[in-house]
LUMVEXVEX-112584 format. One line per 8 residues: number of its first residue (from 0); for each residue x, y, z of C-alpha. Coordinates in steps of 0.25 Angstrom, whole numbers. Layout:
N
NUM = X,Y,Z | ...
END
This chain:
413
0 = -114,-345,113 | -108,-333,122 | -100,-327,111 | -114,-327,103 | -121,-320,113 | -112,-312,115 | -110,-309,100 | -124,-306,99
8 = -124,-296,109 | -111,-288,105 | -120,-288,93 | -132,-283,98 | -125,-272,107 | -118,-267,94 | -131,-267,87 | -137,-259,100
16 = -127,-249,99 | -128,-249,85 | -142,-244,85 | -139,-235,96 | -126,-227,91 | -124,-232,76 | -131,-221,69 | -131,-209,79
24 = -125,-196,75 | -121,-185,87 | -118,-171,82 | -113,-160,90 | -122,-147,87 | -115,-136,93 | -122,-124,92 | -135,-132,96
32 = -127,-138,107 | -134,-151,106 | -130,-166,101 | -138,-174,90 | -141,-187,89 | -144,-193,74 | -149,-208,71 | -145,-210,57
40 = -155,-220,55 | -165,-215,62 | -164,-202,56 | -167,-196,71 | -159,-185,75 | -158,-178,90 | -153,-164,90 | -153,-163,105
48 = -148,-175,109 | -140,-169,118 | -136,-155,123 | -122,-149,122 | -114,-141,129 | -108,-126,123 | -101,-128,109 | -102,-143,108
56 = -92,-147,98 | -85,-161,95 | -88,-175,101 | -86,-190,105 | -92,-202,109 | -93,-215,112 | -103,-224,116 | -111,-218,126
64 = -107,-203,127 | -104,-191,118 | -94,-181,121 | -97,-169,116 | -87,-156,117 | -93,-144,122 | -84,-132,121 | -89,-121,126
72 = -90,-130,139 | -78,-135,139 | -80,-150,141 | -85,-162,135 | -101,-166,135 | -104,-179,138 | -117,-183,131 | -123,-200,134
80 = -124,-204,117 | -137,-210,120 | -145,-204,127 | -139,-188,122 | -139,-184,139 | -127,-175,144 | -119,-184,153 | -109,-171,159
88 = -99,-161,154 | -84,-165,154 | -78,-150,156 | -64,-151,148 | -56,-137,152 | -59,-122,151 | -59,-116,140 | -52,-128,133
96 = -64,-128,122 | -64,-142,120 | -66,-145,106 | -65,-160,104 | -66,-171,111 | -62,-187,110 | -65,-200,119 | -56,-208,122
104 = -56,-219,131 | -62,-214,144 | -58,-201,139 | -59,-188,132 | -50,-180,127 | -54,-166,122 | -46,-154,114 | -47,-142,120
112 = -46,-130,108 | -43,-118,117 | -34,-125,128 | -24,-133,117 | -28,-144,125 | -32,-161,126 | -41,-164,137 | -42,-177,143
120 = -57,-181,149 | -59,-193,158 | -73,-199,156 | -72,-205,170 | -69,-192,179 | -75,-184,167 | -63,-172,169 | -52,-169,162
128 = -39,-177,165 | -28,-172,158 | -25,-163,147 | -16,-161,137 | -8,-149,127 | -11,-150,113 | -9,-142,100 | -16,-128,97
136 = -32,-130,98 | -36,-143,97 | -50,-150,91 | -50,-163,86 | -48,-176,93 | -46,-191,89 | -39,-203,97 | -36,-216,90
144 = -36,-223,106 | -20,-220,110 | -19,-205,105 | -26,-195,102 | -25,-183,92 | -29,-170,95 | -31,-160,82 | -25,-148,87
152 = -31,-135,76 | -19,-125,82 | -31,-116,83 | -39,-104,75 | -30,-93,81 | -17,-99,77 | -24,-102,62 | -22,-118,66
160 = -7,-116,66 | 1,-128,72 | -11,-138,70 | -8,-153,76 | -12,-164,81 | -8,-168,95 | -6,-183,97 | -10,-187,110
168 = -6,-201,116 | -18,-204,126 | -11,-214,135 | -1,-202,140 | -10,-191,136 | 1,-185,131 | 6,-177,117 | 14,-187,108
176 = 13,-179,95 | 8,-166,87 | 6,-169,73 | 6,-157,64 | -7,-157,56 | -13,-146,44 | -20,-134,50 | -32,-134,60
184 = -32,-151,63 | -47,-152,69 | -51,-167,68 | -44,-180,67 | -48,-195,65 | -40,-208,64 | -41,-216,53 | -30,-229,52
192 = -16,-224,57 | -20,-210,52 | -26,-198,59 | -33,-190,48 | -33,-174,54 | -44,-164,49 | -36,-150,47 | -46,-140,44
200 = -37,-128,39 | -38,-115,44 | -54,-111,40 | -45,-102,31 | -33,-103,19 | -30,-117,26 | -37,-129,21 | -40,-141,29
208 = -33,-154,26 | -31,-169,33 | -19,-173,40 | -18,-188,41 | -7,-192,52 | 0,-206,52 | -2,-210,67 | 11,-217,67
216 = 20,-207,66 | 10,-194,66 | 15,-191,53 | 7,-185,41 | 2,-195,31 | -6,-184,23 | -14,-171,21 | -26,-170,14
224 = -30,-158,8 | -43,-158,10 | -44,-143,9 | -57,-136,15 | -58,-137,31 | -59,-153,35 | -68,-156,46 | -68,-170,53
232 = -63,-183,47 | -72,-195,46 | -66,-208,39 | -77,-219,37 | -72,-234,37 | -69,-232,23 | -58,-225,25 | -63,-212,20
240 = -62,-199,28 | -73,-189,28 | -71,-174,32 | -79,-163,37 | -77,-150,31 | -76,-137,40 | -85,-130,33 | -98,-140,34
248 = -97,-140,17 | -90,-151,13 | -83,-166,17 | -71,-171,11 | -65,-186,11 | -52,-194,9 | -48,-208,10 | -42,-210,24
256 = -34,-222,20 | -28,-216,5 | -29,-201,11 | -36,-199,-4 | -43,-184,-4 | -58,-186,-9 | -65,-175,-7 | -57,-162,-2
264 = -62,-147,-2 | -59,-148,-18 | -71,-158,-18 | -78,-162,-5 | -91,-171,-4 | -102,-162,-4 | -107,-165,9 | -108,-153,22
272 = -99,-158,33 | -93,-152,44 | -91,-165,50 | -91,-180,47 | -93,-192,55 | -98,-206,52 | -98,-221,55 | -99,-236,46
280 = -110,-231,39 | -112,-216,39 | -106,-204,36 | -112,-190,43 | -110,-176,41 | -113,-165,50 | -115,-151,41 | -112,-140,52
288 = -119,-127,51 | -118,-117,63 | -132,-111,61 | -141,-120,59 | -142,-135,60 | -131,-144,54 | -133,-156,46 | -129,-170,48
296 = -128,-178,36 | -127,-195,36 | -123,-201,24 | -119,-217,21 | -106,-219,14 | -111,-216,3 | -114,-203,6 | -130,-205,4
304 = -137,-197,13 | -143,-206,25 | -149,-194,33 | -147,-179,37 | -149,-172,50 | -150,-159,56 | -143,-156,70 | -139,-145,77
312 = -133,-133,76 | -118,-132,72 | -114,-145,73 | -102,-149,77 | -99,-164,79 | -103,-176,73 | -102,-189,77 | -109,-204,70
320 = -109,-216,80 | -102,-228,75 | -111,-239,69 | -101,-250,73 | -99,-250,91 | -87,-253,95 | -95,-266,99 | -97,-270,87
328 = -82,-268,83 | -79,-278,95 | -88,-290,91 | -95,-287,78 | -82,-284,71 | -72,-294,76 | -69,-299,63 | -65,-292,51
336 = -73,-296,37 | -63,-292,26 | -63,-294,10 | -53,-301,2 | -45,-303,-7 | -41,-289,-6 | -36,-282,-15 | -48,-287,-25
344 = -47,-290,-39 | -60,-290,-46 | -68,-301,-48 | -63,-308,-39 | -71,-312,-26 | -72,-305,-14 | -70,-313,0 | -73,-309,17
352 = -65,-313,27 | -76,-317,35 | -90,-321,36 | -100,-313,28 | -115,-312,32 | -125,-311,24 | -129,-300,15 | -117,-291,20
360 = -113,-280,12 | -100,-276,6 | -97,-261,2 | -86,-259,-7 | -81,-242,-6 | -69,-235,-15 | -61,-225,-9 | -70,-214,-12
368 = -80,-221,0 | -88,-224,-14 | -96,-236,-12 | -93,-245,-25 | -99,-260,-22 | -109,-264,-12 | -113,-279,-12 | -119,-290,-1
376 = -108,-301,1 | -111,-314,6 | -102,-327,9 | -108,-335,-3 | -108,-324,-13 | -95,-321,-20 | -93,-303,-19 | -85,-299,-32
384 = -83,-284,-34 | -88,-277,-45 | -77,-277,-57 | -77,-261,-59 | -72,-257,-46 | -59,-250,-48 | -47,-256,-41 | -42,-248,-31
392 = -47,-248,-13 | -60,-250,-10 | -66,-249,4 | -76,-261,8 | -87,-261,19 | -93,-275,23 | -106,-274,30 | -112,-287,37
400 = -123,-282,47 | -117,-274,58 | -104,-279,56 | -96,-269,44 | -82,-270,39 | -73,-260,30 | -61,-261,23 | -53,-260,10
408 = -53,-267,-4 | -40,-267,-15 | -48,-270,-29 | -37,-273,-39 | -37,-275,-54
END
């Protein structure tokens, strides 16, 4: 009876903070110095959720506070996630224009463009600790726990000469590597055992490409020339990877687990954005104009258009709050519901390892992030797949309630 009780309130917790954090959307207006707030499903957006500092820029957050980069000051704003209500200014150094800023534990740890440098911020004394030498004018940030990867651009005056990324072991806070990447590295993400680099070129006779580096040895596993001027990656549980374009004209895509191109500067989606971000269920795209109000567009996987919204002027940072709580990956998600046999051979039956609910939903995706096959499975209904899909990977979703599972199908002849 205990470990129902406290079953059901893990689950209502999740469900709570579900409803409060699933489906906001925060995006960074620059020019208009404030935060906006966006419920997807409500449709409600708050374009002055909160006040920022001179030339807000990126941002982080995590359960209860968003830290938002504000370079002209030079420091780090703290904003309370729920209420919008500016909690204090961390000052970083002068004149370091901070540029990027990443959460770690119980700190942050922020590039400074003009200072070549890696700040360390403790959110207990809520000052700088330490500080570290990087590579020529570093931006982009992202930490897989024990290191941290800083995108040092090698800097507009030097035409991005020397680009890297500087590998930082964060027990030692110390420099164990510097990777040599393509020109003007200025965002990063960790998919698997792979870091996946945004290189935008040089804005010039340059093109922008995507370096993805094997984290056990650093080495090179590929370049993508995606052409054009790659903004930010953003790879759904799919396996397929979104990316922002420069320009706030196009997005491209590849297949983060095959490295297959899909939509390059030769042929991008026809979608505006100059950033991408997303969760389990959506995809959104922040449209970047410096004049006027910027668009942010939220689509399903599918790409059909749930909503639009108008924000702030020159946007520069979005972020989509996860729809799964780390609570509910601690006791929703204990056990993992998988399909079998796989590979598949059609017409044969398709099993689960586990229990299935009723009317639960399975979703059956080719590489493209096409959605092929959609059905409701149940324990007493045999699930066959339709005989005309191509063999070849597929990607599945499982959907039962609150609880959702991913993962890949072999369909042979």
């Amino acid at each position: 009876m205990k470990q129902l009780k406290t079953s059901l309130l893990a689950v209502f917790i999740c469900l709570f903070l579900t409803s409060l954090y699933g489906t906001e959307i925060y995006v960074v207006n620059s020019v208009s110095r404030t935060l906006s707030r966006l419920d997807t499903e409500t449709g409600i957006v708050n374009n002055t959720f909160a006040h920022l500092g001179l030339t807000p820029n990126l941002m982080d957050m995590d359960e209860n506070n968003i830290y938002i980069v504000c370079s002209g000051d030079n420091a780090i704003q703290v904003i309370s996630r729920s209420t919008g209500t500016h909690l204090y200014f961390l000052p970083v150094a002068s004149s370091s224009n901070p540029y990027d800023v990443l959460k770690v534990g119980d700190f942050l740890y922020v590039t400074g463009l003009f200072t070549n440098k890696l700040y360390k911020i403790s959110l207990l004394t809520h000052n700088v600790v330490s500080s570290l030498s990087v590579g020529e004018a570093p931006e982009g940030l992202c930490s897989d726990g024990s290191r941290l990867y800083v995108c040092n651009t090698g800097g507009y005056i030097n035409n991005y000469a020397n680009s890297s990324i500087s590998v930082i072991d964060l027990d030692s806070f110390s420099v164990i590597e510097t990777i040599p990447v393509w020109t003007n590295p200025q965002f990063a993400c960790i998919y698997g055992n792979y870091l996946h680099i945004a290189c935008t070129g040089n804005w010039n006779n340059i093109s922008g490409k995507i370096d993805i580096i094997n984290l056990e040895d650093f080495s090179l596993t590929q370049r993508l020339d995606l052409g054009g001027h790659p903004g930010n990656i953003w790879i759904n549980n799919l396996g397929i990877a979104y990316v922002g374009e420069g320009m706030s004209n196009a997005l491209y895509s590849y297949n983060a687990d095959t490295f297959e191109i899909y939509h390059s500067y030769q042929n991008p989606m026809n979608y505006s954005a100059f950033m991408v971000d997303g969760n389990q269920d959506i995809i959104a795209l922040l449209n970047q104009t410096w004049t006027s109000n910027s668009i942010i567009s939220v689509y399903d996987y599918d790409f059909n258009l749930l909503n639009t919204f108008s924000v702030g002027i020159s946007s520069t940072d979005l972020r989509v709050a996860p729809s799964v709580t780390y609570i509910e990956d601690e006791y929703i998600m204990e056990s993992k519901l998988r399909i079998y046999p796989n590979p598949y051979f059609p017409g044969n039956e398709l099993h689960f390892s586990g229990k299935i609910k009723d009317f639960s939903q399975l979703y059956l995706y080719n590489i493209r992030g096409q959605m092929v096959f959609k059905t409701t499975i149940t324990e007493t209904v045999p699930t066959i797949l339709p005989q005309e899909l191509v063999p070849g990977l597929y990607l599945y979703k499982i959907i039962q309630g609150i609880k959702q599972e991913t993962g890949k199908l072999f369909i042979k002849n």
